[in-house]
C-alpha positions, 0 to 999 in steps of 0.5 A: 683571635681571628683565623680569618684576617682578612676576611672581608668585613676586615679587608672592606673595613680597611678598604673604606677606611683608606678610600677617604683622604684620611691621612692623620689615623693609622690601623694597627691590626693585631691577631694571636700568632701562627700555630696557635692550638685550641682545644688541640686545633691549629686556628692561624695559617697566617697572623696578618698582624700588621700597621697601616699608615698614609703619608708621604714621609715614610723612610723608605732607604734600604738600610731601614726596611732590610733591618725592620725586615731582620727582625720580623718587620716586613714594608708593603705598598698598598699601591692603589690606596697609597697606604704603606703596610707594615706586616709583623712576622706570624711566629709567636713574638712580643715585638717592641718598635718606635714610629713617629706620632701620627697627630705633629700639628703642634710641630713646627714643618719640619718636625711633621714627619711621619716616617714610620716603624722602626722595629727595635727588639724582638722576644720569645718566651722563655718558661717564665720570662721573655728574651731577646736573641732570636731572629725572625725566620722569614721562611726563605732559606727554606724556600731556596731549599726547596727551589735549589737555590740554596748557596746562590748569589740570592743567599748573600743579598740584602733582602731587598735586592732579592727582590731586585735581582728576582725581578730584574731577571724575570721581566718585572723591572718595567717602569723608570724607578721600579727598583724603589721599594714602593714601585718595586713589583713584590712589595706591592699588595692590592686590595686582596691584601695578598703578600707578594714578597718573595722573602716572607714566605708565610703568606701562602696565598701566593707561594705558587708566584713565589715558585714560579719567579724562583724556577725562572732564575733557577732556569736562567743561572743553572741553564741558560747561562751555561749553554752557549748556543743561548748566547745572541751575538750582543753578549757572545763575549760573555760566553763561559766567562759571566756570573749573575750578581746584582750590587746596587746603585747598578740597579739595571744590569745582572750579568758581569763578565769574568773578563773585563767585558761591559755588564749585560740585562738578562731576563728568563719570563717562561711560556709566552706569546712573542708578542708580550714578550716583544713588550716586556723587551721594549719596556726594559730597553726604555729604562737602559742608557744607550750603551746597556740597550745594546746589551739585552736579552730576554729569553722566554720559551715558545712552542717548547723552544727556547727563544730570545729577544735581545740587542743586534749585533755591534753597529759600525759608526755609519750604522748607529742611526739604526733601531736598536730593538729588533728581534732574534733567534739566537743570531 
């Protein structure tokens, strides 16, 4: 038992481990579950029992890492190490999962794969025996609850588009793939271990993140989208008539018209300079096609007053040569 996963002689062992080219060993760390009583003391906050394992093959699809995800499996990048971590969920479970051998030198090239855990079944103790049937709690339904977000569009997504829509809607989708799960912002740890999902709540180290990425949608669908006056005259279309949903494979837009008008990106990213903000907005704009640049805002709040980045108004045809980023106060 350890109350302390990742204390350092265990996160430097890991550390090293990986710092080394060694692609042909994998790390499976287990720890007793959370709430576990001794001598009538709780000694784990948190398990940190997890897989670790390096190589380029690892099943990444969504439909993959949503059902591990269900059933108390939950995908990480360990971005600097190029390592992927599977982190099991902290309840108390007997979990049975398959993964593809780690030593496939006898294998023929293509059959040296390693794509990683599947989780199969999950069980509890029941008196005398174990049984299937229970589904992990990620504690996120109760984060929703406590963020008044309960009953949103974030409560009928797949566990990786909320992510995507979280992140998108708050500034964090900056880089050409970040909707994949290995570049996608909260499925990202870095040598700090630190779980920075949005969906796996047991991980407190970083639940004040979580609060604040939540709070930033929050504002954005049951406050700023409602006020008209919010609204710069690229998507004045939109106004009364839009709803926030994310449906992938339109990883990029997040706000959809009640009346047939063109999708929008929107983002809320809270206090901050208008310059980094004026950064955030470049970085977005670069990843939208042409037509989607001409539809993006980024709200952020500065000296109290809520303030905007987005597209100019409609170019007329002599006018399409003109730099499409420019900054406004709600114009």
């Amino acid at each position: 038992m350890n109350p302390k996963p990742r204390g350092d002689n265990f996160k430097n062992y890991r550390n090293d481990f990986y710092s080394k080219k060694e692609e042909t060993k994998e790390i499976l760390c287990l720890n007793w579950a959370k709430a576990t009583n001794i001598a009538g003391e709780d000694c784990i906050d948190f398990a940190g029992s997890a897989l670790y394992l390096k190589t380029k093959e690892i099943d990444k699809r969504d439909d993959r890492i949503n059902a591990n995800h269900s059933k108390g499996l939950y995908f990480t990048n360990w971005k600097n190490k190029k390592v992927s971590s599977y982190f099991l969920n902290s309840d108390e479970f007997l979990f049975n999962y398959r993964s593809t051998k780690v030593f496939q030198d006898t294998g023929t090239p293509e059959q040296q794969k390693r794509t990683g855990p599947e989780m199969l079944e999950t069980y509890i103790w029941d008196g005398d025996k174990w049984i299937d049937g229970k589904i992990p709690n990620d504690g996120f339904t109760d984060l929703l609850n406590e963020t008044d977000l309960a009953g949103t569009v974030l409560s009928n997504l797949s566990h990786l588009d909320r992510e995507r829509l979280i992140a998108l809607s708050s500034g964090e989708a900056q880089t050409k793939d970040w909707y994949k799960p290995e570049y996608l912002k909260f499925l990202i740890i870095d040598d700090r271990e630190n779980l920075n999902k949005i969906t796996f709540t047991q991980d407190e180290c970083e639940k004040e993140s979580r609060v604040r990425y939540l709070s930033y949608f929050s504002a954005l669908i049951n406050n700023i989208i409602l006020n008209k006056e919010n609204f710069p005259t690229c998507i004045k279309d939109l106004v009364n008539a839009c709803y926030v949903e994310y449906s992938a494979p339109d990883f990029n837009h997040n706000l959809y018209s009640n009346n047939g008008s063109p999708a929008a990106t929107v983002a809320y990213i809270g206090a901050m300079p208008e310059g980094w903000a004026k950064k955030i907005y470049d970085q977005m704009f670069s990843l939208l096609d042409e037509d989607s640049r001409r539809r993006l805002v980024v709200w952020f709040d500065k000296v109290r007053t809520l303030s905007l980045i987005s597209s100019p108004p409609p170019m007329n045809d002599e006018d399409i040569s003109e730099d499409l980023r420019s900054i406004t106060k709600g114009d």
